[in-house]
N, C-alpha and C positions, 0 to 999 in steps of 0.2 A: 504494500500500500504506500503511495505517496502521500507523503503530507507536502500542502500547499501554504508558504508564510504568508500571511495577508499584508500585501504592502499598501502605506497610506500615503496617497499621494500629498503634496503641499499645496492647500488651498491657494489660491488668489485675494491676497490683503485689500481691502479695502482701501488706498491709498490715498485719494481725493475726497472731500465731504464737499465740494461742491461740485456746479456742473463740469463735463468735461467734454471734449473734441480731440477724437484723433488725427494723427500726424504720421504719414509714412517719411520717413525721414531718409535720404541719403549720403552714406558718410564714407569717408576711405577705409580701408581694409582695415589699416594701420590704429585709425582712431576707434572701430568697432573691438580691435583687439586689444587695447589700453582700456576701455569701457569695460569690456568683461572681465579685465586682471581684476580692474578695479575695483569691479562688485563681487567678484569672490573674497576681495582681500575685506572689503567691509561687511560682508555676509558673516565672516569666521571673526573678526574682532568684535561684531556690535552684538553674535551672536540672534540676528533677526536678517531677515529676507533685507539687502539692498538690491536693487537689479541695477539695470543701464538706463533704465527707463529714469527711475528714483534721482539718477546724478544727469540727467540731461537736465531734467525739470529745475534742478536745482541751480544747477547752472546760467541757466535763464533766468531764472528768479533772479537772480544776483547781479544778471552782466547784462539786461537787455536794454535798460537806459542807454548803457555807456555805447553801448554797440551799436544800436543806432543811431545815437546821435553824430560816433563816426561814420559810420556811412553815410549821413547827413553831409556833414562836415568834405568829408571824399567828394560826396556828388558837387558840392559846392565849388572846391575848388578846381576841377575838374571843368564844370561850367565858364566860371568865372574867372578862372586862374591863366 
């Protein structure tokens, strides 16, 4: 007789509490491979699910004033320059 171990998959956290919109997103090999080191390496220190999803979002949160306002700035001088 076999026994069968019941494996339990890892839900899907809940991660947003408000609305949300998805994003397919296209990135270089390179940056998708630094994304994934990265969330295994925070998965095992924080001891909780980070994905690539988690540090992209964050990421943004953090850098998207500045980031368009240079490409503001670019298109500007670019126009005008």
């Amino acid at each position: 007789m076999i026994f069968m171990e019941k494996v339990r998959a890892m839900t899907r956290p809940t991660k947003l509490a408000s609305a949300t919109k998805n994003y397919n997103l296209l990135m270089r090999q390179r940056t998708w491979e630094i994304l994934s080191r990265k969330s295994d390496e925070l998965t095992h220190i924080t001891n909780q699910q980070v994905s690539a999803a988690d540090i992209i979002r964050l990421c943004i949160d953090m850098h998207m004033e500045k980031t368009c306002d240079e490409i503001e700035r670019r298109f500007r001088a670019q126009r005008y320059g």
